[in-house]
C-alpha positions as CSV (number, residue, x, y, z in Angstrom):
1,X,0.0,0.0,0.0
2,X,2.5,2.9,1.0
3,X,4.5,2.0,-2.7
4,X,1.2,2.3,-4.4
5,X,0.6,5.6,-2.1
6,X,4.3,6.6,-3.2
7,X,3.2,5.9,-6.6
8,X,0.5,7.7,-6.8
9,X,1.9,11.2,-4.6
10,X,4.7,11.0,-7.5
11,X,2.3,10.8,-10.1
12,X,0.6,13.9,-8.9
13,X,3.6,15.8,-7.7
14,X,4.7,15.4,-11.7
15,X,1.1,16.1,-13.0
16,X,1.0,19.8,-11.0
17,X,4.6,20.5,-12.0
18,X,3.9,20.0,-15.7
19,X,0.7,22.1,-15.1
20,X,2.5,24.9,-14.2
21,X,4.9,24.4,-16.7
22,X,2.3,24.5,-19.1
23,X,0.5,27.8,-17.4
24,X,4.0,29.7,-17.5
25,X,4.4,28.6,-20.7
26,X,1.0,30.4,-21.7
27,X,1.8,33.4,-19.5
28,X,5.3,34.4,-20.0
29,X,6.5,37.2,-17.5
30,X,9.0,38.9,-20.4
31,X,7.4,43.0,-20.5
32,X,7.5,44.8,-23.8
33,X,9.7,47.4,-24.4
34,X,8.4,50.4,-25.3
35,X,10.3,54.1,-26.4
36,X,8.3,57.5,-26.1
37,X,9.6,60.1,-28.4
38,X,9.2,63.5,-27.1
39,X,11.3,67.0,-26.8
40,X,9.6,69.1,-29.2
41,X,5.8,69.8,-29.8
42,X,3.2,72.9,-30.1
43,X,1.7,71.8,-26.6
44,X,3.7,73.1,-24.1
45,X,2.8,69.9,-21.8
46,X,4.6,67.4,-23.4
47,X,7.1,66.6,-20.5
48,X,4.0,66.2,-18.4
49,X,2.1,63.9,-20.8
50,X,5.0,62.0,-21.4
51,X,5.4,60.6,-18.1
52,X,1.5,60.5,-17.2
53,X,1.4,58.2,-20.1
54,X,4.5,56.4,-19.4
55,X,3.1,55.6,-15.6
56,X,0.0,54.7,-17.3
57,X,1.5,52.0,-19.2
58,X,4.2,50.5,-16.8
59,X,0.9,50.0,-14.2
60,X,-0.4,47.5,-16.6
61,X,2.6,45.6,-15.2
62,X,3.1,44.6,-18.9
63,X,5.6,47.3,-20.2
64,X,8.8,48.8,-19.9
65,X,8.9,52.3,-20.8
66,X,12.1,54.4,-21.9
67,X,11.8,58.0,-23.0
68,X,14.0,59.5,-25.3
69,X,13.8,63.4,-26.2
70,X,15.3,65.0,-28.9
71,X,17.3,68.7,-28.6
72,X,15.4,71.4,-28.9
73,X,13.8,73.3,-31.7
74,X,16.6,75.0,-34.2
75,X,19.3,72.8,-32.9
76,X,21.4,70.5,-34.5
77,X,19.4,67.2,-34.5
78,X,22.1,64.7,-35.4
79,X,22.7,62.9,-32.2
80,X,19.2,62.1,-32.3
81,X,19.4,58.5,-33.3
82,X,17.3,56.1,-31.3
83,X,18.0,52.5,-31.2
84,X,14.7,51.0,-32.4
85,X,15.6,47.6,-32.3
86,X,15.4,47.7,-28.5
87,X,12.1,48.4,-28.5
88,X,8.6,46.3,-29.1
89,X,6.8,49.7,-30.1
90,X,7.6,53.5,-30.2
91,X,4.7,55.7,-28.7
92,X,5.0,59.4,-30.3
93,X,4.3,62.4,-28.5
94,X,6.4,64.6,-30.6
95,X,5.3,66.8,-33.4
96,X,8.7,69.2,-34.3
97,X,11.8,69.5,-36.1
98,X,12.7,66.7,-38.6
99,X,15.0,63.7,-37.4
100,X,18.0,63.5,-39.1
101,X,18.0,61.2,-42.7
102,X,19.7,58.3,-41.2
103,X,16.9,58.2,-38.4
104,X,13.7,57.8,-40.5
105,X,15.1,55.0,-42.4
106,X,15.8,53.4,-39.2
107,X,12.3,53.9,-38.1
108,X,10.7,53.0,-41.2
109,X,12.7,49.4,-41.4
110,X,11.7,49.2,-37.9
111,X,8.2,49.2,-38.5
112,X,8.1,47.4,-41.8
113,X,9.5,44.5,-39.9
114,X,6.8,44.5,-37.8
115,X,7.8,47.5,-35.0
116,X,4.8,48.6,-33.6
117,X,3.8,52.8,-33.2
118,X,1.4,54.5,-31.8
119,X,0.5,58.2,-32.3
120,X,-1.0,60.6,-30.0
121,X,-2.4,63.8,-30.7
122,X,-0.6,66.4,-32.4
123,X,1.8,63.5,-33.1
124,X,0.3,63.6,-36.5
125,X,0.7,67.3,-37.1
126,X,4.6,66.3,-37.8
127,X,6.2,65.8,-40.9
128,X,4.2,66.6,-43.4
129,X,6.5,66.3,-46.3
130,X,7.6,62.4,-45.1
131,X,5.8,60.6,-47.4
132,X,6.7,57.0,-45.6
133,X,5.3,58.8,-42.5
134,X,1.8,60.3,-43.8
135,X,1.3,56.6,-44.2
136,X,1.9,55.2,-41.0
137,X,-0.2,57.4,-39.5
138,X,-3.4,57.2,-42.5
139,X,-4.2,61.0,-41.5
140,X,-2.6,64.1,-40.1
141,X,-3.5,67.9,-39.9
142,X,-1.6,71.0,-40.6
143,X,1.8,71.3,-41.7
144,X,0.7,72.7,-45.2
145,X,-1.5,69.9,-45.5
146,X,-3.7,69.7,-48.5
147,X,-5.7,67.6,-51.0
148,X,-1.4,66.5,-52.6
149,X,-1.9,64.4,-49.4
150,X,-4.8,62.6,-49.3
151,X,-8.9,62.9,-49.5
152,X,-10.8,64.4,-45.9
153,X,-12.0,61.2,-44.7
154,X,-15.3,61.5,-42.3
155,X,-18.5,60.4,-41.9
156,X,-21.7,61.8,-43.7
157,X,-25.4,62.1,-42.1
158,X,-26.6,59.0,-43.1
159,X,-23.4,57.1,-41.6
160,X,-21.4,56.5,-44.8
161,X,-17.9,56.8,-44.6
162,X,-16.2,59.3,-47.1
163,X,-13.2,60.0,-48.9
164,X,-13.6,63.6,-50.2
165,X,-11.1,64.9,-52.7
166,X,-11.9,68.2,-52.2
167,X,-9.2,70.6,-52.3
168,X,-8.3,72.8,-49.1
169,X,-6.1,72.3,-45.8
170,X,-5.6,69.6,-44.0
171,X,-6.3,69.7,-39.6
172,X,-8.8,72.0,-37.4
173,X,-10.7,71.6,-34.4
174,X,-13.1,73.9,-32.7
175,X,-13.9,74.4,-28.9
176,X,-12.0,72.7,-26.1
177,X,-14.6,70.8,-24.9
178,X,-15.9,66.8,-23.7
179,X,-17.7,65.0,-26.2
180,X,-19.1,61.6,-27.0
181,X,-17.1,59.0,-28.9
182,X,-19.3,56.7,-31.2
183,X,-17.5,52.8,-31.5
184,X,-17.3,52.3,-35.1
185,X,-15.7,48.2,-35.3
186,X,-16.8,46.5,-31.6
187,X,-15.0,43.1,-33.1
188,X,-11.6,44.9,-33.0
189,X,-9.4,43.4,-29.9
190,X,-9.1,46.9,-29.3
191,X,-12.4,47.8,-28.9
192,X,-13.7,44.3,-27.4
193,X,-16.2,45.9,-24.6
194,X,-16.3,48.6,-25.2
195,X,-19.8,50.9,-25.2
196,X,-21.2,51.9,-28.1
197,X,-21.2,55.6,-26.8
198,X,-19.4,56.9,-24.1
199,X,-18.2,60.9,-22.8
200,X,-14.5,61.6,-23.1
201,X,-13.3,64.7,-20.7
202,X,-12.3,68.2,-22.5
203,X,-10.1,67.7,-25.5
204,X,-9.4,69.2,-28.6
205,X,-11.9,67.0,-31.7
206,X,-9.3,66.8,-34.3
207,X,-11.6,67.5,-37.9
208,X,-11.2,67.8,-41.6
209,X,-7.9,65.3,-41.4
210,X,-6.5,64.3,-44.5
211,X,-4.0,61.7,-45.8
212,X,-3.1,58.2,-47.3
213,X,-5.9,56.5,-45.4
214,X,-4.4,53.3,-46.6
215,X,-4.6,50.0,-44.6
216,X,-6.1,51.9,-42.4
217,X,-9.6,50.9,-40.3
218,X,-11.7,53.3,-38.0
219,X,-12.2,51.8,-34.7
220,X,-14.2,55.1,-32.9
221,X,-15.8,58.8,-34.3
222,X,-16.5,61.5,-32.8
223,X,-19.5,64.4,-33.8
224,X,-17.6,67.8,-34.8
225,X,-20.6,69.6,-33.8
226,X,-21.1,73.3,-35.6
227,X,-21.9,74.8,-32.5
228,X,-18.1,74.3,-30.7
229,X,-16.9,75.8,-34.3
230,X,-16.4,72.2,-35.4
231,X,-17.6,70.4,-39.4
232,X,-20.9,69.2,-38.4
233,X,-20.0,65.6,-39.2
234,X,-18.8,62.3,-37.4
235,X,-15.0,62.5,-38.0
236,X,-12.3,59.7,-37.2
237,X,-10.5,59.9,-33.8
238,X,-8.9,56.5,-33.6
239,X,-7.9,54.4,-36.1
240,X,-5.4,51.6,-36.9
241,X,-3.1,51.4,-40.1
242,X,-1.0,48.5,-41.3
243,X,2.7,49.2,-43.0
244,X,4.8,46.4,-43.9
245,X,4.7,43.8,-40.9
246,X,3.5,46.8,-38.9
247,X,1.0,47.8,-36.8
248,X,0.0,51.3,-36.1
249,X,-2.4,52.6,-33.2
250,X,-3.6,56.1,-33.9
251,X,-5.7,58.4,-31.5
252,X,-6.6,62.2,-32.0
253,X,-7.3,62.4,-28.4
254,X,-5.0,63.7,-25.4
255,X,-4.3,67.4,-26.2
256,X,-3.9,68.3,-22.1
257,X,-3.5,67.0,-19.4
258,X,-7.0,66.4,-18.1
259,X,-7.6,65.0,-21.5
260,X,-5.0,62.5,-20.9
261,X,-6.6,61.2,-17.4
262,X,-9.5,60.7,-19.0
263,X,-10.1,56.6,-18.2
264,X,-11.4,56.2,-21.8
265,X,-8.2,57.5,-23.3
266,X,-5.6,55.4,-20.6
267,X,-7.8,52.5,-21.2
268,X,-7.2,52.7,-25.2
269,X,-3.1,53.9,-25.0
270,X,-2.9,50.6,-22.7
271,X,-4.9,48.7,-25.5
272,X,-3.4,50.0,-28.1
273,X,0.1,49.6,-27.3
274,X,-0.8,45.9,-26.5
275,X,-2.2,45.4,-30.0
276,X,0.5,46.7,-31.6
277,X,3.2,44.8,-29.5
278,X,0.9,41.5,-30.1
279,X,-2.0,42.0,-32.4
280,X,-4.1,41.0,-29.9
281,X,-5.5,42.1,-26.4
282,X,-6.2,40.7,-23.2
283,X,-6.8,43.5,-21.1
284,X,-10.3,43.6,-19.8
285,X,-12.5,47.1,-20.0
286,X,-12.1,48.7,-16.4
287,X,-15.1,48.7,-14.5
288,X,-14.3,52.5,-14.2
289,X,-15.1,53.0,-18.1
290,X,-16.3,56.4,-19.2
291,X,-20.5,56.1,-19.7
292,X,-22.4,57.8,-22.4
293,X,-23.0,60.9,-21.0
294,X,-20.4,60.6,-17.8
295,X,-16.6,61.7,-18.1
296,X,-14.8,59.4,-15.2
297,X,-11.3,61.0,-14.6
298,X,-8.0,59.3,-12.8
299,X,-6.2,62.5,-11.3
């Protein structure tokens, strides 16, 4: 009896260690590695956003977050050259000076073999004339941007989406303000739970964007209402865009810093930098979730 008992305590002791194996195996502890690239923008808050949004992803307790920033406007912008092959992703919160030749081949071979990027904000107000760039990102706004970039791309009254060729500049946005965002693809990872409607704190809308829109899919809209000075039309405000073995997150939202605590946009930065690490998500929606006509804030 006790060699049988032996036996079988053995079996068992072998059983859970191959179990847990098997469930580390599934659940590896190895963090991402993610750059922000900051140090010049036309919102004076970037160092502040930078590491709000830096905190926000390492409390995931999936990412490891490095921030390089580049010299200052008018100075010489050579040393800026980021190792990108360190990284998982690059999260941009820069919209300035260009980075020198030798860095944007870098990053586009980093993306093209399947770096990930996401945008925020006025991140896609830079480099207008970078044509590899304009399509990573599908749309930006100002710069000189015109119709020699790509059609407006919105949604009309009856819920169609448009790509208008009409000529005239690229980028506005009316009233500071909070406003509803509409869920335009629930079956996205990204958006898996999300509402269908649900009140983002006071931001800037980002309307009549313009670009590429290649590869590129509309996961969430917002209304540019005429009354804040906005189109009067449902216009894009996250997105995601494919280049090479890339994949690109892109959100018009977090212009300050309020609009940045916002739960609704935390909750999609930490999506969307999983996605684009993985192309997949596991994060659940936080029971803290923005409701339709409720702004929920993390100060």
């Amino acid at each position: 009896m006790m060699k049988k008992l032996s036996r079988v305590i053995l079996l068992l002791i072998c059983l859970n260690s191959l179990f847990t194996y098997s469930s580390q195996a599934q659940r590896p502890n190895k963090k991402f590695n993610i750059l922000i690239i900051d140090g010049q923008n036309n919102h004076n808050n970037w160092a502040q956003t930078s590491v709000m949004m830096k905190g926000y992803l390492e409390e995931t307790g999936m990412f490891t977050v490095d921030i390089a920033t580049t010299p200052q406007a008018g100075k010489d912008m050579s040393s800026f050259v980021p190792d990108f092959s360190k990284y998982n992703a690059v999260v941009l919160n820069y919209n300035g000076d260009s980075w020198p030749p030798a860095t944007n081949d870098a990053f586009e071979n980093f993306v093209k073999q399947g770096g990930g990027v996401v945008s925020i904000h006025a991140a896609d107000n830079a480099f207008p004339e970078w044509k590899e760039y304009n399509q990573m990102i599908g749309l930006g706004g100002w710069g000189d941007r015109t119709e020699r970039h790509g059609p407006y791309v919105y949604y009309n009254a009856d819920g169609k989406l448009v790509r208008d060729n009409t000529p005239g500049v690229g980028g506005s946005h009316g009233k500071f303000h909070s406003f509803q965002v509409r869920t335009r693809d629930s079956r996205h990872p990204i958006m898996k739970g999300v509402p269908a409607v649900w009140m983002h704190e006071k931001d800037e809308l980002y309307d009549r964007m313009r670009g590429p829109a290649e590869n590129m899919e509309i996961l969430a809209s917002a209304y540019s209402a005429k009354e804040q000075n906005g189109t009067g039309r449902e216009e894009p405000i996250m997105m995601t865009i494919r280049y090479g073995k890339g994949r690109i997150f892109h959100t018009t939202l977090g212009h300050a810093n309020e609009s940045q605590q916002c739960t609704g946009f935390i909750t999609f930065l930490q999506r969307g930098t999983e996605w684009v690490c993985t192309g997949k998500v596991t994060q659940k929606l936080p029971s803290d979730f923005p409701k339709e006509n409720d702004v929920s804030l993390r100060k």
